[in-house]
Structures are given as C-alpha cells and as structure tokens.
KEVEX-856039 format. One record per residue (C-alpha): residue number from 1; residue in one letter; x, y, z. Coordinates in steps of 0.25 Angstrom, whole numbers. Example, Ala and Ser with C-alpha at 12.3 -4.5 7.8 and 13.67 -1.06 7.14 Angstrom:
// KEVEX-856039
[pt 1; a; [49; -18; 31]]
[pt 2; s; [55; -4; 29]]
This chain:
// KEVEX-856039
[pt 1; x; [446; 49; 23]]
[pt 2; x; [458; 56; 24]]
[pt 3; x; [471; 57; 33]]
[pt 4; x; [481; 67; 38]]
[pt 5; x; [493; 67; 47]]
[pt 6; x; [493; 73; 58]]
[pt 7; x; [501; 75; 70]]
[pt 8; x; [508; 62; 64]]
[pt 9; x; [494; 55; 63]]
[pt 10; x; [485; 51; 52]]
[pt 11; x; [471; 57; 55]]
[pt 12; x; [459; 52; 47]]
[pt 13; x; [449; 61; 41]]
[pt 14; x; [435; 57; 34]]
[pt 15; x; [433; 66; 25]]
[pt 16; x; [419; 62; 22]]
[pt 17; x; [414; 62; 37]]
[pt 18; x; [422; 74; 42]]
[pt 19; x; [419; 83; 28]]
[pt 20; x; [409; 75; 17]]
[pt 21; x; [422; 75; 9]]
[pt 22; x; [430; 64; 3]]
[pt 23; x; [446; 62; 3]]
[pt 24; x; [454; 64; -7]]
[pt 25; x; [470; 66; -8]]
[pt 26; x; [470; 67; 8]]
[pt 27; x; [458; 79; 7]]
[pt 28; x; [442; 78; 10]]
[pt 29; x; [437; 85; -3]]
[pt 30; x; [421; 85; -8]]
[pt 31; x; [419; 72; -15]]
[pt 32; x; [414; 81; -27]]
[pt 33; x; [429; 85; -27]]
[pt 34; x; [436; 71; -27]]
[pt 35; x; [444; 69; -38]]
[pt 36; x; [444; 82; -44]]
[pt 37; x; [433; 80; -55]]
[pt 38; x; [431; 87; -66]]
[pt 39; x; [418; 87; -74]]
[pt 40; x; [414; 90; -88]]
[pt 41; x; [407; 101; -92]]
[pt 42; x; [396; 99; -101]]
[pt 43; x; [402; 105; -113]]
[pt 44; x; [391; 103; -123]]
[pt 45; x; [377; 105; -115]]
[pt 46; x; [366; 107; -126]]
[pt 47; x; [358; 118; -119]]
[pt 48; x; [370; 125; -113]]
[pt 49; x; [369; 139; -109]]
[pt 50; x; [380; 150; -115]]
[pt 51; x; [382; 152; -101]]
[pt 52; x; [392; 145; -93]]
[pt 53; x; [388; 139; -82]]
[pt 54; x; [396; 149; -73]]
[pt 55; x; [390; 161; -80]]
[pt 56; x; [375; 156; -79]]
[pt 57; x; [379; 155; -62]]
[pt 58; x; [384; 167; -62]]
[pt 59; x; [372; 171; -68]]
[pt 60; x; [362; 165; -59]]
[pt 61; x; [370; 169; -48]]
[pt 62; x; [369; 183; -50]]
[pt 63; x; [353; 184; -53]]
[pt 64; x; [349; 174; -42]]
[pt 65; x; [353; 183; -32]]
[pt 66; x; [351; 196; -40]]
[pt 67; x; [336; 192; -44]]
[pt 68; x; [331; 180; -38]]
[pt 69; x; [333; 183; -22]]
[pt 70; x; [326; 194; -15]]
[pt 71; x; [334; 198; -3]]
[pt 72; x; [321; 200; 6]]
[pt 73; x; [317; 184; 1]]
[pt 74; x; [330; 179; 2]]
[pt 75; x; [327; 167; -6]]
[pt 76; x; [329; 166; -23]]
[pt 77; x; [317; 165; -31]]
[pt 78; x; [313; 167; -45]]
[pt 79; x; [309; 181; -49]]
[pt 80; x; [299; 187; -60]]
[pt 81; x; [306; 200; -64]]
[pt 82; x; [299; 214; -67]]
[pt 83; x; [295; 217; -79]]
[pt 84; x; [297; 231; -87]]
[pt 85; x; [288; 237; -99]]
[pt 86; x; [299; 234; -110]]
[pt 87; x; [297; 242; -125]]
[pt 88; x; [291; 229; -133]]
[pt 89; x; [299; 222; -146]]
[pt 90; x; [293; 226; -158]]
[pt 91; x; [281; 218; -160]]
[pt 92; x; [278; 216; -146]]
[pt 93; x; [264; 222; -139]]
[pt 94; x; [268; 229; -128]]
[pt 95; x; [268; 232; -117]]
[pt 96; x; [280; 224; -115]]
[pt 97; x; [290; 220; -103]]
[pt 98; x; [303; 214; -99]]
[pt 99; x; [309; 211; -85]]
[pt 100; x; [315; 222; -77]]
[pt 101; x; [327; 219; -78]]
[pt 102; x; [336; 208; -84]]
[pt 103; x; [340; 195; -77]]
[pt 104; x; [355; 202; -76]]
[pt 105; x; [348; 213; -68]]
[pt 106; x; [337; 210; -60]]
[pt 107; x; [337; 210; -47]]
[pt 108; x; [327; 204; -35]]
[pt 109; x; [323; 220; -34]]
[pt 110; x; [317; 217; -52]]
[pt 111; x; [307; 206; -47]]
[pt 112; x; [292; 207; -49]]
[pt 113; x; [290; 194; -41]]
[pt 114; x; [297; 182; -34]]
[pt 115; x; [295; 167; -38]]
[pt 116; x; [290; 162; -25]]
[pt 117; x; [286; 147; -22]]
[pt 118; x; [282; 136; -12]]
[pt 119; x; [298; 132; -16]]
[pt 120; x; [306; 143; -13]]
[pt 121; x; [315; 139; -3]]
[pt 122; x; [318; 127; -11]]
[pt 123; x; [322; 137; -22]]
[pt 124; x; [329; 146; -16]]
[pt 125; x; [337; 136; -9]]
[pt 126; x; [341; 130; -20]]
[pt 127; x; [348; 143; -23]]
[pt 128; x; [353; 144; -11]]
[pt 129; x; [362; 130; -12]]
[pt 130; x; [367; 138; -25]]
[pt 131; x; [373; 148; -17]]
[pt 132; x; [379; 138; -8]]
[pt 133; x; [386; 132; -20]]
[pt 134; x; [390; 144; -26]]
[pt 135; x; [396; 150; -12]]
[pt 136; x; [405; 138; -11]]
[pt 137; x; [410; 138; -25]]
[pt 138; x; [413; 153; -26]]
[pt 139; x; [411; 159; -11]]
[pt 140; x; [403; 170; -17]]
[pt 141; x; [400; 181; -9]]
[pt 142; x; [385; 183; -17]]
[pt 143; x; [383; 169; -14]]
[pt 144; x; [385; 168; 0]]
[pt 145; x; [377; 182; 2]]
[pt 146; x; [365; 173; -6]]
[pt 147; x; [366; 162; 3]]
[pt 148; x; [365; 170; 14]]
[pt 149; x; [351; 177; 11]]
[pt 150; x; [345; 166; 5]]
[pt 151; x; [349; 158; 17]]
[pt 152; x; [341; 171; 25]]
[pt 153; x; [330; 166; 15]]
[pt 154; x; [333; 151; 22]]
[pt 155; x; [331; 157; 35]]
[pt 156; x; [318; 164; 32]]
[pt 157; x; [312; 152; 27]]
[pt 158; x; [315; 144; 38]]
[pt 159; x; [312; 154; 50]]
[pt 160; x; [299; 159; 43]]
[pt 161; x; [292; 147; 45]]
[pt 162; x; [293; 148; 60]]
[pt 163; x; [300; 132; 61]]
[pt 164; x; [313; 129; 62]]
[pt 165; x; [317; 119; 50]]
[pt 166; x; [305; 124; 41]]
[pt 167; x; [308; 132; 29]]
[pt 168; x; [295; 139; 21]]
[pt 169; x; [293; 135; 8]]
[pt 170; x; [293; 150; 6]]
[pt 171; x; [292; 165; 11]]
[pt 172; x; [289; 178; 8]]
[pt 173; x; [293; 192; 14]]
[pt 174; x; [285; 204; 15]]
[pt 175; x; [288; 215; 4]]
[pt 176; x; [296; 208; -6]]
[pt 177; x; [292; 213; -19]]
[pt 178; x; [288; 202; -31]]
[pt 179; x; [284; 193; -20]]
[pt 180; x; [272; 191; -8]]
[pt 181; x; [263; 181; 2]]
[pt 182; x; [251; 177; -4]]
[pt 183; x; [240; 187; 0]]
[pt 184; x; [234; 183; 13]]
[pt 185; x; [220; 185; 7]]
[pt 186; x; [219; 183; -8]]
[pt 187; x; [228; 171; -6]]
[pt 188; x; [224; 167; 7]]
[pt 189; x; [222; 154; 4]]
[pt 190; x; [237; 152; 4]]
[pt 191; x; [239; 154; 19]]
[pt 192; x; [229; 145; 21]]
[pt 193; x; [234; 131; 28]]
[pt 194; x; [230; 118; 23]]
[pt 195; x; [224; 105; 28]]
[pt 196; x; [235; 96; 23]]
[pt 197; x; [247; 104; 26]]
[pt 198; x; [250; 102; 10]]
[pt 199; x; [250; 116; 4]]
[pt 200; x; [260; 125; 6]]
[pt 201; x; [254; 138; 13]]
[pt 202; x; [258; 153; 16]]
[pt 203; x; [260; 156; 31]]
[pt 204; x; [259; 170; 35]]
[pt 205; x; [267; 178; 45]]
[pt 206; x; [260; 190; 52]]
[pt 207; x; [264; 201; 61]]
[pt 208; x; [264; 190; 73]]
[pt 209; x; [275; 182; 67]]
[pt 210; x; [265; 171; 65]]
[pt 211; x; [260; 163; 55]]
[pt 212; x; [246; 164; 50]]
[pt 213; x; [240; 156; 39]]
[pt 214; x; [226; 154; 35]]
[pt 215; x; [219; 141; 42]]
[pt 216; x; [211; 132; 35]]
[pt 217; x; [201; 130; 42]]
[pt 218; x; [199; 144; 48]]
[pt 219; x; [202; 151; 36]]
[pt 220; x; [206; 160; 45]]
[pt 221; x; [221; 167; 48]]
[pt 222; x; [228; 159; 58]]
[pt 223; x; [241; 156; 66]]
[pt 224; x; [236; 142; 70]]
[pt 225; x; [230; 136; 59]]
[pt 226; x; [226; 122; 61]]
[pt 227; x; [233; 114; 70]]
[pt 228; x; [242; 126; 75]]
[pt 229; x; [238; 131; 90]]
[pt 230; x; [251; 141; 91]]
[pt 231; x; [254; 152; 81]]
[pt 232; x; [267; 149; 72]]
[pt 233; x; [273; 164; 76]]
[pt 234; x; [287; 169; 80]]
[pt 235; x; [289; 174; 65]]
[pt 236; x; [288; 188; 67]]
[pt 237; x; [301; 192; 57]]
[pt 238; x; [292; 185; 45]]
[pt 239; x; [280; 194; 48]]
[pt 240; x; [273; 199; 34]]
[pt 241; x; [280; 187; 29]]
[pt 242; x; [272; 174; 24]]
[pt 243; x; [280; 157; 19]]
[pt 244; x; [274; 146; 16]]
[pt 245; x; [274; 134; 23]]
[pt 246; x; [275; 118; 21]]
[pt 247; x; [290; 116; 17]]
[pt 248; x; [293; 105; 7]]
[pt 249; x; [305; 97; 5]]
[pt 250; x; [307; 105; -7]]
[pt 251; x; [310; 117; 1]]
[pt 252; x; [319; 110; 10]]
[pt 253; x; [329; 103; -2]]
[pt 254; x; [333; 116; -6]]
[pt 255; x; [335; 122; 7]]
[pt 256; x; [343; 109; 13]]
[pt 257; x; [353; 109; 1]]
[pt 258; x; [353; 124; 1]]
[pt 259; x; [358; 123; 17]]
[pt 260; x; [366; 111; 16]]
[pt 261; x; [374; 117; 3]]
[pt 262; x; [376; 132; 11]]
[pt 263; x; [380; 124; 25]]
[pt 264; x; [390; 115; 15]]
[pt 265; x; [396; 127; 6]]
[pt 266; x; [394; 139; 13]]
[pt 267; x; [404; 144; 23]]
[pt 268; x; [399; 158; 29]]
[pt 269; x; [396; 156; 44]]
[pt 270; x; [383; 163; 45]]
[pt 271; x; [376; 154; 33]]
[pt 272; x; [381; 141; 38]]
[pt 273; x; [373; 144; 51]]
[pt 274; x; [362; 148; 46]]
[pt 275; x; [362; 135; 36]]
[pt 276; x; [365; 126; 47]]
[pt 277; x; [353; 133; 56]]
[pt 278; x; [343; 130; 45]]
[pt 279; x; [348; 116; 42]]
[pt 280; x; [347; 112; 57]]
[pt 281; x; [332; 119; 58]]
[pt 282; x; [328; 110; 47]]
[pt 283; x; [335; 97; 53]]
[pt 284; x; [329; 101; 67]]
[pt 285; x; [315; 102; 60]]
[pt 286; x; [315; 89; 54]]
[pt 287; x; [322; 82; 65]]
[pt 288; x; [311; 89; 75]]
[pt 289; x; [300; 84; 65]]
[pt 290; x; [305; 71; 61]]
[pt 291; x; [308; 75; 46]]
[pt 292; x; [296; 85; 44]]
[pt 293; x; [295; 98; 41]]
[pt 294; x; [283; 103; 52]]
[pt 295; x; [277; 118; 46]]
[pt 296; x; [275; 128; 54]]
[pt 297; x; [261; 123; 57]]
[pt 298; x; [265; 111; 64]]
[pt 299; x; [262; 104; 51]]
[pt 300; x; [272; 95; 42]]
[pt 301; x; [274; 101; 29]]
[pt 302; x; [268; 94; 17]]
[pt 303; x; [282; 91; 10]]
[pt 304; x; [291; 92; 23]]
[pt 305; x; [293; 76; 26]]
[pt 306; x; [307; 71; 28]]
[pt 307; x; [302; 58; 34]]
[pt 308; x; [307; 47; 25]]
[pt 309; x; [294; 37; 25]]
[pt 310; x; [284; 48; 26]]
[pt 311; x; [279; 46; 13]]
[pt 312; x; [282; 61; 7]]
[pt 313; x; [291; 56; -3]]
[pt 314; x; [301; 45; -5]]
[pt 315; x; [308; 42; 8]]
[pt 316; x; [323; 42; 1]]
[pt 317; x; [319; 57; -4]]
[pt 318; x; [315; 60; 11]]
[pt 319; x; [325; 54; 18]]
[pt 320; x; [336; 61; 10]]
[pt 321; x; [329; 74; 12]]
[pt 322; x; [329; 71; 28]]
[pt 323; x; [343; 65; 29]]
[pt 324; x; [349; 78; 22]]
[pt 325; x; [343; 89; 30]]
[pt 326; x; [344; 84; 44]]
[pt 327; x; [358; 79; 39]]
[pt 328; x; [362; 94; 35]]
[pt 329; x; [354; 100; 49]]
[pt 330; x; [364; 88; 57]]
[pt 331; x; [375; 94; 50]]
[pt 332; x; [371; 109; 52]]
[pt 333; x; [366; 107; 66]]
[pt 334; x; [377; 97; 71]]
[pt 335; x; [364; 94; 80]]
[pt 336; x; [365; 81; 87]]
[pt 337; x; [350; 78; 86]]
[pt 338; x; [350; 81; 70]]
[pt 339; x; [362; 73; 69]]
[pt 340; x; [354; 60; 77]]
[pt 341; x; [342; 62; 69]]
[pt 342; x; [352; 61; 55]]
[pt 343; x; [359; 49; 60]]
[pt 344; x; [350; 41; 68]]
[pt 345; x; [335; 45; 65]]
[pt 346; x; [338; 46; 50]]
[pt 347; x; [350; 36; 48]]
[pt 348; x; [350; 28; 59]]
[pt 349; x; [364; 26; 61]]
[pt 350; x; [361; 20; 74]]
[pt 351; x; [353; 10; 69]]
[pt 352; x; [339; 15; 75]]
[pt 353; x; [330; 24; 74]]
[pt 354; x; [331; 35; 82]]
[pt 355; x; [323; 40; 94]]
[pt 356; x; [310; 47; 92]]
[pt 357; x; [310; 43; 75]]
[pt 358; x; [295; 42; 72]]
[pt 359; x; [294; 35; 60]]
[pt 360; x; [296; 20; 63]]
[pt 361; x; [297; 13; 52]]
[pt 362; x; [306; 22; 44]]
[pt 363; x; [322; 16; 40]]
[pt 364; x; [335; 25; 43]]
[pt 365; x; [334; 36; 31]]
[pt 366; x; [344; 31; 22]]
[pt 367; x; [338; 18; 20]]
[pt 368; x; [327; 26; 11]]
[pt 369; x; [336; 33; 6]]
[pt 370; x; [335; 27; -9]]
[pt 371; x; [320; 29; -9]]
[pt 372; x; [320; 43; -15]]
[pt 373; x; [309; 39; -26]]
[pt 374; x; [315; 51; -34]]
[pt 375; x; [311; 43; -49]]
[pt 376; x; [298; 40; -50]]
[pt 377; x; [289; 35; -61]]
[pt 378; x; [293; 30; -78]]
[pt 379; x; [304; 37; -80]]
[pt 380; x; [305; 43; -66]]
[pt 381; x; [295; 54; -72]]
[pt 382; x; [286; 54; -60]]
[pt 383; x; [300; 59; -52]]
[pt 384; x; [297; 72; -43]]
[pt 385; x; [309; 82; -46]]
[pt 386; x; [307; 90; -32]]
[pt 387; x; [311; 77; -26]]
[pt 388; x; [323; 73; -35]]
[pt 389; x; [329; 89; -30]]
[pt 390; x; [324; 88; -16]]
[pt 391; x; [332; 74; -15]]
[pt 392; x; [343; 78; -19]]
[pt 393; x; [345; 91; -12]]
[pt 394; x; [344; 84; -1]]
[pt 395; x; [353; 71; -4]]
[pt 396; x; [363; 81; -9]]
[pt 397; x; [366; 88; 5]]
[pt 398; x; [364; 74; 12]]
[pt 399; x; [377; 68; 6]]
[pt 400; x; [382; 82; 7]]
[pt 401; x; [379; 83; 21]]
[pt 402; x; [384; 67; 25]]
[pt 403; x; [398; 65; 30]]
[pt 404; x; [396; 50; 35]]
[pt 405; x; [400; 42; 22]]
[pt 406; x; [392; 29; 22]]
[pt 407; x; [379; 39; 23]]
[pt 408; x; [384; 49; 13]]
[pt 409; x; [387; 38; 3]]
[pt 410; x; [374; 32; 5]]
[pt 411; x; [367; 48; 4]]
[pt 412; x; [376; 46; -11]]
[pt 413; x; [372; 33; -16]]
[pt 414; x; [357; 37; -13]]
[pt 415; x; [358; 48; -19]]
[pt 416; x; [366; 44; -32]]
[pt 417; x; [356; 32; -35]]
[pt 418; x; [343; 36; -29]]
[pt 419; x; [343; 51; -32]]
[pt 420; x; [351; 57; -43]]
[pt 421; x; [356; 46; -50]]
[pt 422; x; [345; 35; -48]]
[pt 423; x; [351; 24; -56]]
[pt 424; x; [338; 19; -66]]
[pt 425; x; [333; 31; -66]]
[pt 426; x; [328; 38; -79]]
[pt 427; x; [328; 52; -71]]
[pt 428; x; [337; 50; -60]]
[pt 429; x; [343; 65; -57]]
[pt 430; x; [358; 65; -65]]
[pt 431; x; [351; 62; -79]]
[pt 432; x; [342; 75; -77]]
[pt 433; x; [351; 86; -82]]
[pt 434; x; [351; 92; -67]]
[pt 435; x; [363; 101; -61]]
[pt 436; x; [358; 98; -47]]
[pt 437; x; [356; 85; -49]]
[pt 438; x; [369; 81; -57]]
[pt 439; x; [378; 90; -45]]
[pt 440; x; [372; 86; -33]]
[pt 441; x; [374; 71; -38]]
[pt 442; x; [389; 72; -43]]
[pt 443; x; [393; 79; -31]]
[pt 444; x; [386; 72; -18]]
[pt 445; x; [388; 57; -26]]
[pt 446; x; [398; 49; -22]]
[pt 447; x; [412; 52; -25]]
[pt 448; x; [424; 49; -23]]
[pt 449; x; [431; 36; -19]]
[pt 450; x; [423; 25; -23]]
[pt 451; x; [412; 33; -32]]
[pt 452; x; [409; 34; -45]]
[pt 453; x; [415; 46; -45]]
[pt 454; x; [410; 60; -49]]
[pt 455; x; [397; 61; -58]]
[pt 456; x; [404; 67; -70]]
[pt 457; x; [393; 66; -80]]
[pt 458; x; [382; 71; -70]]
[pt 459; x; [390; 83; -67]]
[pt 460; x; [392; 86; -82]]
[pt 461; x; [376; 85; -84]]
[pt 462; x; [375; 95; -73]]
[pt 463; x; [385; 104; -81]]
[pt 464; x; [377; 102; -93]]
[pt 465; x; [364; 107; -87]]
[pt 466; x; [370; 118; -80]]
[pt 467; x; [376; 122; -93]]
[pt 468; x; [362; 120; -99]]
[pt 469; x; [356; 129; -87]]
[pt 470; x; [349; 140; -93]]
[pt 471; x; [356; 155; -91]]
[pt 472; x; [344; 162; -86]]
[pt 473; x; [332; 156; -78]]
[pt 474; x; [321; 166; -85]]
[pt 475; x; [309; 160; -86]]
[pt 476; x; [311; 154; -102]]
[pt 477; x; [301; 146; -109]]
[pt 478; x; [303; 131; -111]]
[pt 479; x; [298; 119; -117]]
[pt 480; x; [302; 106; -114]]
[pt 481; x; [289; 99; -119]]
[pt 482; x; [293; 102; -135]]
[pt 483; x; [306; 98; -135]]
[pt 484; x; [302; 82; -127]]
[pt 485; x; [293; 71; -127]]
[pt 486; x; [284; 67; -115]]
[pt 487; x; [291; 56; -108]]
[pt 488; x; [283; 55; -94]]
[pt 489; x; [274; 62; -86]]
[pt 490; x; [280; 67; -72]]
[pt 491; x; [274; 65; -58]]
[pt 492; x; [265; 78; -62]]
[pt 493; x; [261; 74; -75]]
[pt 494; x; [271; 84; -82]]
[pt 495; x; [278; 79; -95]]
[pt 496; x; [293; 76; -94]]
[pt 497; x; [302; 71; -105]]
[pt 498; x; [312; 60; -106]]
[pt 499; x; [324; 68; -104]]
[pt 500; x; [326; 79; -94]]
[pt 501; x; [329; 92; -102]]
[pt 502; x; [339; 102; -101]]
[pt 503; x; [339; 113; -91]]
[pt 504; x; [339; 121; -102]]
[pt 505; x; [326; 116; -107]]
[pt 506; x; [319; 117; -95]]
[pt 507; x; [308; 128; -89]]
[pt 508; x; [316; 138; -79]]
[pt 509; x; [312; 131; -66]]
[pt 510; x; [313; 136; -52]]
[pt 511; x; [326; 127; -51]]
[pt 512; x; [328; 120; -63]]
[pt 513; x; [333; 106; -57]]
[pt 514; x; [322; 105; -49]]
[pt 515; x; [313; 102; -59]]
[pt 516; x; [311; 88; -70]]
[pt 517; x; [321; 90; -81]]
[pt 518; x; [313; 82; -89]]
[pt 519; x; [298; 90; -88]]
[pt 520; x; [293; 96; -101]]
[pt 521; x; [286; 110; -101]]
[pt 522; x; [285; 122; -106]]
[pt 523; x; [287; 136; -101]]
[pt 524; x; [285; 150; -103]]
[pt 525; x; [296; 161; -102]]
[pt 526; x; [295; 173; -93]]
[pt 527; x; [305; 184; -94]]
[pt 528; x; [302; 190; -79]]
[pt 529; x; [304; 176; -71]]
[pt 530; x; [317; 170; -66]]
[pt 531; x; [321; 158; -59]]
[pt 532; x; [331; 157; -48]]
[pt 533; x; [345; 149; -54]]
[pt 534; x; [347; 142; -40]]
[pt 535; x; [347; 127; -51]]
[pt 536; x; [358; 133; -58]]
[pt 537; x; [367; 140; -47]]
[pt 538; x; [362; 127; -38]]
[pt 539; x; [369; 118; -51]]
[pt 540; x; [380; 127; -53]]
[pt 541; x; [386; 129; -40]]
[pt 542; x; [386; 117; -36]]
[pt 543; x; [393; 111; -48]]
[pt 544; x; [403; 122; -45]]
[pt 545; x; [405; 116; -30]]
[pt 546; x; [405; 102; -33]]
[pt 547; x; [415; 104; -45]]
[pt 548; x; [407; 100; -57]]
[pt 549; x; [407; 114; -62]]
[pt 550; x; [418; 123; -64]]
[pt 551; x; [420; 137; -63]]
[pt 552; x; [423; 141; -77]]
[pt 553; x; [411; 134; -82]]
C-alpha cells in the first residue's frame, strides 16, 4: 500500500488490488522486481553451448518465423525440408542428397512437409506466449507482426468450429503445399464419428458451409450424425477446409497462458481486443456449460472437463485449470455475470452456493485446491508430465490475473508446495533442470515483505539449462539408455533413470520441457526435420522479463 499528498491530503493506494503490484520506496513495482535482485549466472554449466544465450535467441527467433510459420496456416509447426541430389563423399554409394537449403536460409517456401498433429494449437501457442515475452522485453516490430498472424491462427481455430469458446485441436487449409486432410476415401475411416465420443475425428466443410462426417451407423456422409437433428452449417468462409474435433485440456493450457500473456505485455489496441474477445468466448463457454467444453455435435469433449469432482483428473489440477480461465475471461470481459460465476459459483465469497450450480455436493474451488495428484507412485515415477505443464500454465496466470491479496497468496502457497516445489517430493518440478519450470516458479512465488524472498538458486538452474539448450533443434540422434541405469518404470511402462538428465542429453522433442527429464531412449538423427524453438524462446524471454536473465548474456 502506498500514499501520496494530494491537494494537502494523504490518498491511499493498494497497489496489489488496483495493479497486482507491491510497494516499495513509495511506487507499485512487479514483485519480481522488489528489491532489485541480481542473479547468478551459471558460469560453469557442463553441457553448455559456445553460444550465448542471446545469440541462440537470436537464432531461434530468426528461423521460427523464417521456417516454421507458413503464412496461409498461421500457426508454427515443425517442418521436414526438401532434399537436393548432392555429389556423394568419397566412398559413398550414391545417389546421394542433402536439404535444400541450410537452416540460415530456408524458408516456409523450402518445405517438403508440415509436422501436424492432434496437439498443434498447444504447440503453437506455446510459441505465441514467446512473442508476448519477447514484445515486452524489446517492443520488436517482427515480434509484434508474429503475434498478430499467429493470433489470425487463434481466430481460425476458434471460428472453425462453428461454437463460440471451442477451439479445434487442429485445421488445415486447402492448397498449402507439404500438408493435406486426410483422403475422404482411402482414409475414410477418419471422418468417421465414434460411439464413445473418445477419438478424435476429422470434420469436413463442403461448399454449403456445413460440416459433414461420416456416421457410424449409416456409414454414410452426413451433416446429422447420431443425435444431431439440425446440420452444423454457417461456415461457408472454411469451405474445402477440414479440423479436427474433441478439444483437450492440452490445447487449452497453451492457448490461455498464450492470451493471458499477450493481454498482460502486449500494448497494440487492435491485439488486446481481439485476445480479450477470445478469452471472454472461452469463459462464456464454460460458464454457459457449467465448466465443459460441448463439441460441435452437441457432445462433451472426451478431455474437455473443468468440473472439479468429475473424476477426469485430480480435483486440485481442475479446479486450478477452471479458476484461471474464467478468471482471465472476468478480466477480459468486465462481464458482471463471468465475475459472479468466479466469485460466488467457484469461490463463494458469499458463503453459498450459487443459483442454478448443479453439482451439490462439491465445496467452494479452493478448498481442493491441494489436491493436484501431480506425484504419483515410488519415486513419483508414475507422474504424467502433460499434467505437471497443463497445471502450471494455468496456476501461472491465475496468480498473475488475481488482484485480491488473501486469494493471490493462497493461488502462491498452492502453488509453491503442491505444484513446483512439493515439499517431499523426489520429482517435484524445481529439481528437474526445467527453464519453464524454474521461472514461472521464482517469478509468480511470494515475494516481497514477509517471503522468503526471490528463488535465487532456482533461477540459476534455469540459467544453466538454458545455457545447456541445444544451438539447433535438428533432428540429432540421442541416447540416454547407455549413459544410465534403470531406476523405475513410468506410468507407460518406459524406463526412466534416477536423475533427470540435461537438456542437452535429451531427444529434440516437440517442446523440450514438456516431456520427463528423466526418460531413457534412443533416437535417430534426420538431417531434413526441424522442430519449432517455442521451449527456448518461451524460457528465454521470459527470464528476460522477470529480470533473471540479462541482456548481455
């Protein structure tokens, strides 16, 4: 709280309420900011690149928007490049090839095909939240110009669905080379709808604008299949264009952070409105649905259940999930009926529940909060990784988002001992030579007066695997299995060792802190296949933003 004089009267100012800020010497700065810390460096790191850690960003800024994002997607992905017939090396049977181009030249235009998947917009929003970071720390004109097509992207996936809140999983555009729907006949199978509503299956839109999937009972191509009596039209600007439907809470981590970090660092007019539409649709969906994602088909999605005792998953890794995004759609929307359905349907600061909840035995949200079932089994081996990511995403932007102390504090606390730094834990998140991890914890912990004040040996960790981040994310080959012993098996009976290794050690993954640091595997290299750097840029910029990186390293 701070005070100033005016008009010969002291005015007081809460700087946490009014900004999410604490006061210091008479000024509401970010808490990651009290007290001016400085952080080490991580001099020493045993795997480090020659590559600073500004020359690798610079890097991995310049080919994600040069390779991996095709302007007619509008969404990054990984790319395999062309290949050329190349003289052979003395010795070497030809024929023999090498890419196109080299990874300092190829461009979107030097692909051969796009690495597409049921987890694209997760992906790809991960990205996104990059740029945010990265907008704020430099104001970069490319940066901004990024956001703004892949939020396009955003828009696409939201719209194409036909249902206000619901993204797709993923979509595909007529006429984009290296990339295609599935063949309506040979691979019929995959518009075809299932029983269950527990695979994820291709939607088609034709010249009507309507959607049209194969029934499983009919076996025939329909716009009402099972249930349905009305065709799900009105998307005549997607004709020719096809996505795929039952939306996971995967999908949604990436995109809330991504939106909640663009609405918090982003200052252009025309983005901020377009981030506060989307968050607002999703926050309408869920309040409308009473926190579940409802398809297109009238159907809830398989992985789409925010309901905190609904048994889709711990109901402290729910809750969390729900609390943040209709939290950042109250914020977005200023809506009087989002706001009531935050305070008094999830947190009921009234005291009861509110009118119309369904669910009649549940308790106020944050009473589960602690139940986040994040370390499972000896050893926490049986832990699911999605989970840890998906959790934290979303406790990230909840403390981010909440103004009101005693609530923030309490997001904190949850947070610090139940989901990054679980106290008797062998695997809890800080020990797991994450970036992600390490920075979102040091900078939404508690800070400030009466803390323990900034996390000094995290953020160095995070320096150290950043420094220890590969340089290129070319397919390499790895192995992990010779250089370790087998210490557990993991929930899908993999092998996984006793220490978590270094990113350097580790197969190029989609998103290279998504996965278990401590998994043994080999893997094959592949000259032509790169990933998208959204783990390091995400890692990067943020560090840059919070102050635990500087500029010249």
């Amino acid at each position: 709280m701070k005070f100033t004089c005016t008009d010969g009267k002291w005015e007081q100012f809460e700087c946490m309420k009014e900004k999410g800020q604490l006061c210091e010497d008479g000024a509401c700065i970010d808490p990651w900011h009290y007290g001016n810390p400085t952080f080490g460096t991580c001099p020493n790191p045993e795997f480090g690149t020659q590559e600073t850690l500004a020359q690798k960003a610079a890097y991995y800024d310049d080919i994600a928007a040069r390779l991996h994002i095709h302007p007619d997607l509008k969404w990054a992905a990984g790319a395999t490049l062309k290949k050329v017939e190349v003289a052979c090396a003395d010795g070497e049977e030809g024929p023999c090839y090498a890419p196109i181009k080299s990874d300092l030249e190829a461009t979107y235009e030097d692909v051969e095909s796009w690495h597409t998947g049921e987890n694209d917009g997760l992906w790809s929003a991960l990205y996104l939240t990059s740029q945010a970071y990265r907008y704020a720390v430099t104001k970069s004109p490319e940066a901004l110009a990024n956001i703004k097509l892949l939020l396009e992207g955003e828009v696409i996936r939201m719209k194409i669905t036909g249902v206000p809140g619901l993204f797709t999983r993923q979509y595909i555009p007529p006429h984009v080379p290296g990339i295609a729907c599935p063949d309506p006949e040979t691979l019929r199978h995959r518009y075809t709808t299932d029983e269950e509503k527990d695979d994820n299956q291709w939607v088609q839109i034709r010249e009507d604008g309507c959607a049209w999937v194969v029934d499983r009972v009919t076996d025939e191509w329909t716009t009402t299949p099972g249930d349905m009596t009305e065709p799900h039209c009105g998307l005549d600007e997607f004709a020719g264009w096809c996505w795929l439907d039952n939306v996971s809470q995967d999908e949604y981590a990436g995109h809330m952070l991504a939106l909640g970090a663009i609405l918090k660092l982003v200052d252009d007019p025309e983005v901020v409105e377009t981030v506060k539409d989307l968050n607002t649709q999703v926050a309408q969906h869920l309040v409308d649905n009473w926190l579940y994602f409802i398809d297109w088909d009238g159907r809830m999605t398989e992985h789409g259940r925010l309901q905190a005792t609904c048994l889709a998953g711990f109901p402290g890794f729910l809750a969390t999930l729900a609390l943040n995004y209709i939290l950042q759609g109250a914020v977005s929307s200023d809506d009087a009926n989002i706001w009531h359905f935050y305070n008094e349907c999830l947190l009921r600061k009234g005291g009861k529940r509110c009118e119309g909840w369904p669910y009649q035995v549940e308790e106020k949200y944050q009473n589960y909060l602690n139940s986040t079932g994040l370390y499972l089994g000896e050893h926490d081996c049986l832990s699911n990784w999605n989970n840890m990511n998906m959790i934290l995403c979303a406790m990230h932007n909840l403390i981010w988002f909440e103004q009101e102390p005693t609530f923030r504090e309490l997001y904190q606390d949850t947070m610090v001992e139940h989901i990054t730094a679980a106290p008797d834990t062998e695997r809890t998140m800080i020990k797991q030579k994450n970036a992600w991890f390490n920075f979102a914890h040091a900078a939404m912990k508690k800070l400030g007066p009466n803390s323990d004040g900034p996390a000094f040996e995290t953020v160095e960790q995070g320096i150290c695997a950043l420094k220890e981040f590969p340089a290129t994310k070319q397919q390499t080959a790895k192995d992990t299995v010779s250089i370790s012993e087998h210490y557990c098996n993991t929930r899908l009976d993999g092998s996984d060792a006793q220490e978590p290794f270094s990113v350097a050690q580790r197969c190029i993954q989609t998103f290279m802190w998504w996965g278990d640091p401590y998994n043994r595997r080999t893997c094959s290299g592949n000259q032509y296949y790169y990933e998208v750097p959204g783990d390091y840029l995400m890692a990067y910029w943020m560090g840059r933003y919070y102050g635990f990186i500087p500029e010249d390293l």
